[in-house]
Legacy VTK file of the C-alpha trace (Angstrom):
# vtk DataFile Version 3.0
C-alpha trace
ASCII
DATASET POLYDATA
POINTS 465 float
13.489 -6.670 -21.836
12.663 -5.446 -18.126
16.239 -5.115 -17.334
17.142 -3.215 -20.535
14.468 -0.549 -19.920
15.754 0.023 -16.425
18.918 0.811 -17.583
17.917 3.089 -20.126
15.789 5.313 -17.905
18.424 5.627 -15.114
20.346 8.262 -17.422
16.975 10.391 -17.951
16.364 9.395 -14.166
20.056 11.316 -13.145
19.257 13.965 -15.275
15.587 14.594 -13.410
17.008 14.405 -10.166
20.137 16.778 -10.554
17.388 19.533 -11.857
15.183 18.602 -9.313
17.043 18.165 -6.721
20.298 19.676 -7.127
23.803 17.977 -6.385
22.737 17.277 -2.740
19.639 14.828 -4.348
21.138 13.553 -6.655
23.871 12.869 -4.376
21.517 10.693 -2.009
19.421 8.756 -4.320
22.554 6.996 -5.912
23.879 6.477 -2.964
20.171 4.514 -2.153
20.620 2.893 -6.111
23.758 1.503 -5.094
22.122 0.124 -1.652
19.134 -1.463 -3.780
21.828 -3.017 -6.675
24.081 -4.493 -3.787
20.755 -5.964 -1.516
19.301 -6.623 -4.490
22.116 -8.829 -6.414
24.296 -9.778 -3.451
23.202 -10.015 0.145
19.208 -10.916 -0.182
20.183 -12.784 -2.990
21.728 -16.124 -1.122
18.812 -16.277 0.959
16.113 -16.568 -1.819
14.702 -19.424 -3.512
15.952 -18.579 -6.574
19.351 -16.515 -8.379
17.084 -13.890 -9.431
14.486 -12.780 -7.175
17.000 -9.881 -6.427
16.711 -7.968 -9.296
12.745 -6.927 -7.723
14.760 -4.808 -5.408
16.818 -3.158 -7.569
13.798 -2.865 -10.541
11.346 -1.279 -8.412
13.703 1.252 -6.793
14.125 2.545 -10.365
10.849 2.511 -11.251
9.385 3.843 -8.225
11.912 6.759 -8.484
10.624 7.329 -11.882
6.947 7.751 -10.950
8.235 9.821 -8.216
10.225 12.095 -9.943
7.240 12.799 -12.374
4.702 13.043 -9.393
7.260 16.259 -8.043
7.032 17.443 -11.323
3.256 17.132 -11.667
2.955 19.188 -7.870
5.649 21.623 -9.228
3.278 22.305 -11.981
-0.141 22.647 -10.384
0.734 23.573 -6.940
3.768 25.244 -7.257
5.654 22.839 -5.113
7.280 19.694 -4.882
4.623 18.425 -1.970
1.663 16.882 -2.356
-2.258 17.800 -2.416
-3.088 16.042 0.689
-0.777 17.784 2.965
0.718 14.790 4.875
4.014 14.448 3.460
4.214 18.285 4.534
3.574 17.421 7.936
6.122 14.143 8.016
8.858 16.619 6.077
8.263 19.476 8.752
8.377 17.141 11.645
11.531 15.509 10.250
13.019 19.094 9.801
12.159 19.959 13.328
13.407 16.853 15.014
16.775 17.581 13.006
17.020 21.086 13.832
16.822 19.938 17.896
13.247 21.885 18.039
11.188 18.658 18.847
7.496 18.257 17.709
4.871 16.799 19.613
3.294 15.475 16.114
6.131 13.093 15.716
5.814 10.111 15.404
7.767 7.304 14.852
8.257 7.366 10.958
9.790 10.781 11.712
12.535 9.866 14.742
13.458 7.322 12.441
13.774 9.165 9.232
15.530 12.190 11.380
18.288 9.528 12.583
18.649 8.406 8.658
18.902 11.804 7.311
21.426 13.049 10.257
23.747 10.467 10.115
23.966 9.906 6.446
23.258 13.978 4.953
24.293 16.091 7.438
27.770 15.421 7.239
27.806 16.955 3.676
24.736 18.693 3.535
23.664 21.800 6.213
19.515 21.754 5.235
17.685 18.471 3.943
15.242 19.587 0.898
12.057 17.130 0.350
13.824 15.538 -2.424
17.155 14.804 0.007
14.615 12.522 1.638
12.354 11.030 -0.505
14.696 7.974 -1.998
15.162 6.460 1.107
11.461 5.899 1.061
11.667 4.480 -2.458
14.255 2.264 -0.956
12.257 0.789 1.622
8.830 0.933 -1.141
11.279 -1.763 -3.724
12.047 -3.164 0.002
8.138 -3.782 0.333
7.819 -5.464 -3.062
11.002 -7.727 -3.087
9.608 -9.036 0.875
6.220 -9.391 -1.232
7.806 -11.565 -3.731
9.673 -13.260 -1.026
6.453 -14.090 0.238
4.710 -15.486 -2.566
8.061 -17.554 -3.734
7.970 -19.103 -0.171
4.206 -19.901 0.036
4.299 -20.834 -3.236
7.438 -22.917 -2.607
8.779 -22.421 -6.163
10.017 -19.548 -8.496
7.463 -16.976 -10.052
7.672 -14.746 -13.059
8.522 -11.812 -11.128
6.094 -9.420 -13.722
3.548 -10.571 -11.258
5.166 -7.823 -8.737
4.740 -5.228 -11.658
1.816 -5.849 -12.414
0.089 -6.497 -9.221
2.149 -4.304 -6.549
3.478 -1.325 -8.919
0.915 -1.252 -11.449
-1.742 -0.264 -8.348
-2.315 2.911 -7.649
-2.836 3.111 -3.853
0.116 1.358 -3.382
2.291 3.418 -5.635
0.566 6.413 -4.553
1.798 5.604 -0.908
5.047 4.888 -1.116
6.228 7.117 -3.400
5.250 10.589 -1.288
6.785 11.217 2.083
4.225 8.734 4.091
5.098 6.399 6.487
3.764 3.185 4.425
7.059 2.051 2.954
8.947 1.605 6.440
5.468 -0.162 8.231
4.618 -2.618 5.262
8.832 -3.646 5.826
7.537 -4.538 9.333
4.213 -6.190 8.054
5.496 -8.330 5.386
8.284 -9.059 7.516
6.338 -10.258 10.213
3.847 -11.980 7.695
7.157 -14.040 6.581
8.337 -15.155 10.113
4.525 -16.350 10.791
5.073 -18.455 7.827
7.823 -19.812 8.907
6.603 -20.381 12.487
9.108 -18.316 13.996
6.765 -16.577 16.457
9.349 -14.969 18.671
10.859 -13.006 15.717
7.315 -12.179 14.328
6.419 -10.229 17.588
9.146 -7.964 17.202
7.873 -7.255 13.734
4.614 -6.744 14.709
5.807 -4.454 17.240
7.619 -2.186 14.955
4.420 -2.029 12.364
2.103 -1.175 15.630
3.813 1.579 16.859
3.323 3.097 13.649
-0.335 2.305 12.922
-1.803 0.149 16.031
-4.718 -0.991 13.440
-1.962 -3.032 11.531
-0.963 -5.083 14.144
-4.242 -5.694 15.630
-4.145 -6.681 11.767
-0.963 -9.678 12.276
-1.967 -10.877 15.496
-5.657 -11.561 13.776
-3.921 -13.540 11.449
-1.189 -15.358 14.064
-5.351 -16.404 15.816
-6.120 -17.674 12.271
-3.227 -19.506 11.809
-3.641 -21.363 15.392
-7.265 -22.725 14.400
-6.311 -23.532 11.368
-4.096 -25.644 12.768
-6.074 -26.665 15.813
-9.439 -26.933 14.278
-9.758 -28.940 11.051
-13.064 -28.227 10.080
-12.771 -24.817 7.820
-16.702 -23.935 8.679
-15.253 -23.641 12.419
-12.733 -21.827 11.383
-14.962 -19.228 9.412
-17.524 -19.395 12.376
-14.789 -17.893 15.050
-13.183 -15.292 12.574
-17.074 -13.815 11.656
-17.046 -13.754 15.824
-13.738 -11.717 16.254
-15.531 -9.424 13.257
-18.326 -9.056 15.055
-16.728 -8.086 18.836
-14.555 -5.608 16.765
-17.390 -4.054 15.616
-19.511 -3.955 19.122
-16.069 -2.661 20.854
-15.797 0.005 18.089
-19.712 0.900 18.654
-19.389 1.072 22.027
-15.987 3.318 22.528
-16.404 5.071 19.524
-13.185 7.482 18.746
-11.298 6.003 22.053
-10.508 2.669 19.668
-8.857 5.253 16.497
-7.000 7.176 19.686
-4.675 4.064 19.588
-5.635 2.790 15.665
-2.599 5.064 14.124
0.553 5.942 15.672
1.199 5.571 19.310
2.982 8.833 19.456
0.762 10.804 18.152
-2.724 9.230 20.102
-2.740 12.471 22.136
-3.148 14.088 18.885
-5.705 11.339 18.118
-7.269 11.910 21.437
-7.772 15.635 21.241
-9.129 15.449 17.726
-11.703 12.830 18.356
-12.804 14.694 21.700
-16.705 15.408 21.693
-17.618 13.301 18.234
-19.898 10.687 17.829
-18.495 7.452 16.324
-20.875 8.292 13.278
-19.499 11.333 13.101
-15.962 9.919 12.968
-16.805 7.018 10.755
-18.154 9.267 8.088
-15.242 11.854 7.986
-13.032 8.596 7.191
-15.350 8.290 4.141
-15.364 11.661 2.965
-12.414 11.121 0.971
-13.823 8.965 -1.597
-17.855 9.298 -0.575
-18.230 12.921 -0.990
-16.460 13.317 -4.836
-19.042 10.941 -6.035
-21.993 11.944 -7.964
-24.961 10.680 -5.743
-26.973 9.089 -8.878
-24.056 6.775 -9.196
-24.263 3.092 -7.799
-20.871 3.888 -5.870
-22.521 6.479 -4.060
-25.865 4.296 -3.171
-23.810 1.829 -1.254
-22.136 3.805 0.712
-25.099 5.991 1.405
-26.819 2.390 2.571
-26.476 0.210 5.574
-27.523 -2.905 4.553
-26.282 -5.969 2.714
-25.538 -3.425 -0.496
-22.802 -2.089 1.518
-21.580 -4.892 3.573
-20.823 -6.657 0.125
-19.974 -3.343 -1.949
-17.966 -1.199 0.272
-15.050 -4.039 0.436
-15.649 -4.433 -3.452
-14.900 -0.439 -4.061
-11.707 -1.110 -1.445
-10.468 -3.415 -3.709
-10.717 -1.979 -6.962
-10.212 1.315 -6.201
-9.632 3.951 -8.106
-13.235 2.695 -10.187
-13.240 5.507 -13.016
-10.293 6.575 -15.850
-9.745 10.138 -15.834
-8.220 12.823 -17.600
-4.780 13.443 -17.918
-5.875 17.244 -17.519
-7.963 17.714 -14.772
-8.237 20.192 -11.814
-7.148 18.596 -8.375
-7.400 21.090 -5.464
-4.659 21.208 -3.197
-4.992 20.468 0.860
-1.403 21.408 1.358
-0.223 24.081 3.409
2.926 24.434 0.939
0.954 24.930 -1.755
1.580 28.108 -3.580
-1.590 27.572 -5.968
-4.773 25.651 -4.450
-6.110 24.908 -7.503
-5.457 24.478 -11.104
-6.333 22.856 -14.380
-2.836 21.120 -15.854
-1.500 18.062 -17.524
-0.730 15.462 -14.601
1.099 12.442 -15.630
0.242 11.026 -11.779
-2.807 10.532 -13.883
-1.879 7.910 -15.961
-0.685 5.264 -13.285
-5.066 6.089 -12.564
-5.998 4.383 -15.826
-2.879 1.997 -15.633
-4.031 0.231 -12.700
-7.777 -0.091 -14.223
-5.975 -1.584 -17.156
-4.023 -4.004 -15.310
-7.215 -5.501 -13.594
-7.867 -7.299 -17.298
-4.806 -9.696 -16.164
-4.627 -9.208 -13.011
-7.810 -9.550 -11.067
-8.505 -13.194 -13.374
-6.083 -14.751 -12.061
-6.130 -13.285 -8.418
-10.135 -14.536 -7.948
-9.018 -17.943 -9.943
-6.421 -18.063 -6.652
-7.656 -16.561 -3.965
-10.797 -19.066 -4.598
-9.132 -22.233 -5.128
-6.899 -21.159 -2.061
-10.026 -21.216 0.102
-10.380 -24.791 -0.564
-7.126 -26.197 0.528
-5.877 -26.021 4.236
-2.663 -24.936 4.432
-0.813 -21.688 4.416
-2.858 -20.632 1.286
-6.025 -20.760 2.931
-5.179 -19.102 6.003
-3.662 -16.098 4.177
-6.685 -16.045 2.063
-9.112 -16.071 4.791
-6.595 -12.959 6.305
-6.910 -11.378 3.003
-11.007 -11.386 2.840
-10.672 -10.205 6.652
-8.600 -7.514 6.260
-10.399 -6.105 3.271
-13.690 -6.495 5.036
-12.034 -4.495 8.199
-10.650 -1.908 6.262
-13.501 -1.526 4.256
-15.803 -1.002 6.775
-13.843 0.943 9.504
-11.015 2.402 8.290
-12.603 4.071 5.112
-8.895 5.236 3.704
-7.825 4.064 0.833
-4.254 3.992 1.585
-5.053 1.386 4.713
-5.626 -0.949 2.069
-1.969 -2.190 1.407
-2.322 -4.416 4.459
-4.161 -6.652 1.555
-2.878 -4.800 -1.635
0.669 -5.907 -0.838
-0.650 -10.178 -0.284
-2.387 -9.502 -3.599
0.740 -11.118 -5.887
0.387 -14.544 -3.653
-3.040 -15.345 -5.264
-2.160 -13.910 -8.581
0.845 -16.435 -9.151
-1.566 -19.288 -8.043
-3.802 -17.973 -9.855
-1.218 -18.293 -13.107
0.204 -21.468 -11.377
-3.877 -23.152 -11.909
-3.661 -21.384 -15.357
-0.884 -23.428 -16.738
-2.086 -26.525 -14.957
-5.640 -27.169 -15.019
-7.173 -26.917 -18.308
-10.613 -25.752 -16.137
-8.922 -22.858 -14.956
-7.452 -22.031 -18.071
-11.280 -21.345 -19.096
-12.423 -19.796 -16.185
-9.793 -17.449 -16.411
-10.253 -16.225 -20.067
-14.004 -16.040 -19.486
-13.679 -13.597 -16.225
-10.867 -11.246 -17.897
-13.791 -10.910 -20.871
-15.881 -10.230 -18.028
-13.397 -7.582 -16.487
-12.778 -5.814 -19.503
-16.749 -5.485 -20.527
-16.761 -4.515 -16.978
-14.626 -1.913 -16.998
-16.231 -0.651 -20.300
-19.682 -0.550 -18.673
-18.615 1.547 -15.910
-16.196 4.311 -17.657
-18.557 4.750 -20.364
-22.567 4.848 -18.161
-23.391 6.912 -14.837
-22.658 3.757 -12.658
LINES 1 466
465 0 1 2 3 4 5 6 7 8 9 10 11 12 13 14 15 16 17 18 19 20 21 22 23 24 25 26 27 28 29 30 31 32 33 34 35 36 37 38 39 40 41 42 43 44 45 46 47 48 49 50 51 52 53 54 55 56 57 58 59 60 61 62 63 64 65 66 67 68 69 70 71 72 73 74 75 76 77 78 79 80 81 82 83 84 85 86 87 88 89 90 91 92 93 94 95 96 97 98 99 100 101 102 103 104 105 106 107 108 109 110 111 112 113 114 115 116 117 118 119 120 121 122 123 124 125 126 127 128 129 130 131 132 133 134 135 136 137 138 139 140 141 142 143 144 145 146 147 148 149 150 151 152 153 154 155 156 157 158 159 160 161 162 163 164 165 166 167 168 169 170 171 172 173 174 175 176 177 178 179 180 181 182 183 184 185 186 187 188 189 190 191 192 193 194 195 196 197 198 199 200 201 202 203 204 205 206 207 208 209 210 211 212 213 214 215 216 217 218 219 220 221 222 223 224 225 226 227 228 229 230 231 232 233 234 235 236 237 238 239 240 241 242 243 244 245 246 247 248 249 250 251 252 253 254 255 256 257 258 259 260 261 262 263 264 265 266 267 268 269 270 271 272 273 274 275 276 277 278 279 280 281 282 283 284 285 286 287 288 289 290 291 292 293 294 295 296 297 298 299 300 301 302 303 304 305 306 307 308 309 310 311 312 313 314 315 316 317 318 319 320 321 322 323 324 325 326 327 328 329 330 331 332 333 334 335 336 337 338 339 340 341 342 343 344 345 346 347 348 349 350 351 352 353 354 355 356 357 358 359 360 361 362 363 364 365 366 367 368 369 370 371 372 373 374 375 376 377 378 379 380 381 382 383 384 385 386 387 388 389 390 391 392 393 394 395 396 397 398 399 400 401 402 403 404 405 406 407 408 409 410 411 412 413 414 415 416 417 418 419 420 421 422 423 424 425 426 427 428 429 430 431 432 433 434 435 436 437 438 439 440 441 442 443 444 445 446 447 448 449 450 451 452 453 454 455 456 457 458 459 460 461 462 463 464
């Protein structure tokens, strides 16, 4: 049923990129749709565990192209241009433009030198100017690349074939990680890196994983700092047998994080993002407080919130409320359904109109994500719990999962960061399902916590929580 309603949108899908993006866009994202069907159903597909695992590639192309086709149209109609509100995928578009045009930027960073390469080598030859949309399905490509390496990943931990819905639902059904690969950011090509590396850990081939990790750190230093936290896991897991040791030393690496971080402040986010740009980092931080730098991070979420709300108290306290909640907002972020016609103001430089009250459609994958937590999130805590209790690969990655969520959480602040757990999410969820089918116990607890979920989600869209 999947597989018929990709084909059927791929006609409406030509059709919105020839008026979108003339014969030039349409030009280069079947030229990437012919790259996903021939990864997806040839090459990749003799090195998975099963025949069919490569249709994820070529399935969440299409889809993601979808959402992002409607998401121009959405900034088209409120802003009166095909970029974003934020203003970032501005900044990676100009850079890309200038490193093209032989002008150079010092704001490049490595996203950009590679995307410049990409776009010379394959456009220029037929095109003389590369518009937004010449540009963008290459990062769809390497966004399906991020969830068929996710499903790669839970097939192999798993060590046997999952319904592959469990990528929709998990990976393209959330927001922040839709929302991040579908604009002109830099997530798609790191989380290749990260997954890839997360793979070659897995299989113990350390050598391989370094270069991985390489390539992600270069492009946001946090996220490697990220793998080689969990390379440390893996070697006491393996060392140390007792799993209360094992918990001991990783709350100790937490806590010398967090005393290095208090101590050099904005020198640790100099090197957090991309290496190129830390002199940007540098000059930006110069003269603030850590404090001061910590809370900016929050603003983004922190500072729309009405202050009665409970979402607002914990991150306005410092105590156990927040240690707890902060990581709990992280993960189920966005909280609250809105509108599909609201008034977002735009950050963008590009933007023609700052602010405007219009249908968005970007709005619905909002309230589709909240929705999906009623299958989702049962059978992820049914997993991610029962993983904690074994001692193999399964536990490691779930203690990785818990630390990364806590670290992001509590020092990053952005949203977007959280894909270094969002995209590990569909491992639990098909153990979770895996338990389901198995153990007539977790069959129960499963049904009683998606009751919970959905009189959850209830309470909180409908009182000032």
């Amino acid at each position: 049923m999947m597989d018929r309603f990709i084909f059927i949108i791929i006609v409406p899908l030509i059709i919105l990129c020839l008026l979108l993006g003339g014969i030039s866009g349409l030009a280069v994202w079947l030229f990437c749709l012919i790259i996903a069907y021939r990864v997806g159903y040839g090459i990749n597909k003799k090195n998975s565990i099963d025949n069919y695992s490569g249709k994820i590639l070529f399935n969440s192309f299409v889809i993601i192209s979808f959402v992002g086709f409607l998401l121009v149209l959405d900034n088209i109609n409120n802003y009166g241009t095909q970029f974003g509100y934020a203003g970032d995928d501005g900044r990676f578009y100009d850079n890309i433009i200038a490193l093209l045009e032989n002008q150079g930027s010092e704001e490049s960073g490595v996203f950009e030198r590679i995307f410049s390469v990409v776009v010379w080598c394959i456009e220029r030859p037929m095109f003389t100017h590369a518009d937004l949309l010449d540009i963008l399905p290459f990062n769809w490509l390497l966004g399906a690349l991020v969830c068929y390496l996710s499903y790669e990943l839970l097939c192999k931990i798993g060590n046997k074939r999952y319904p592959i819905w469990i990528i929709y639902f998990s990976l393209i059904l959330n927001y922040n990680f839709i929302d991040s690969v579908v604009r002109l950011y830099r997530d798609g090509l790191l989380y290749v890196f990260y997954l890839a590396a997360i793979i070659s850990i897995d299989k113990k081939d350390y050598i391989r994983s370094q270069f991985y990790i390489l390539g992600a750190g270069v492009m946001r230093g946090a996220n490697a700092f990220l793998l080689l936290s969990l390379l440390f896991i893996r070697f006491l897991n393996e060392k140390v047998k007792s799993k209360i040791l094992v918990s001991i030393s990783i709350i100790g690496v937490v806590s010398v994080v967090v005393y290095n971080i208090n101590i050099y402040g904005p020198q640790v986010f100099n090197y957090a993002s991309d290496y190129f740009r830390s002199s940007r980092y540098s000059s930006a931080f110069a003269g603030y407080s850590l404090n001061e730098v910590y809370e900016s991070r929050q603003n983004a979420l922190s500072g729309s919130l009405d202050e009665s709300t409970v979402t607002a108290k914990i991150y306005q306290n410092e105590g156990i409320i927040s240690i707890i909640g902060k990581p709990a907002i992280s993960f189920f972020f966005p909280l609250r359904m809105v509108s599909l016609v609201s008034n977002k103001e735009s950050h963008s430089y590009k933007a023609q109109i700052n602010s405007t009250r219009n249908f968005n459609f970007y709005n619905l994958y909002i309230d589709a994500t909240i929705f999906s937590w009623v299958l989702v999130f049962p059978l992820f805590l049914i997993g991610l719990y029962n993983s904690l209790l074994l001692s193999d690969m399964k536990f490691v990655l779930a203690i990785y999962y818990l630390f990364t969520l806590f670290m992001v959480a509590h020092i990053s602040g952005q949203m977007r960061h959280g894909l270094a757990f969002i995209v590990l999410t569909p491992i639990f969820v098909g153990y979770g399902l895996e338990l389901y089918g198995s153990v007539p116990k977790c069959k129960k607890q499963v049904i009683s916590i998606g009751v919970l979920t959905v009189i959850g989600i209830i309470l909180f869209n409908t009182m000032s929580i």
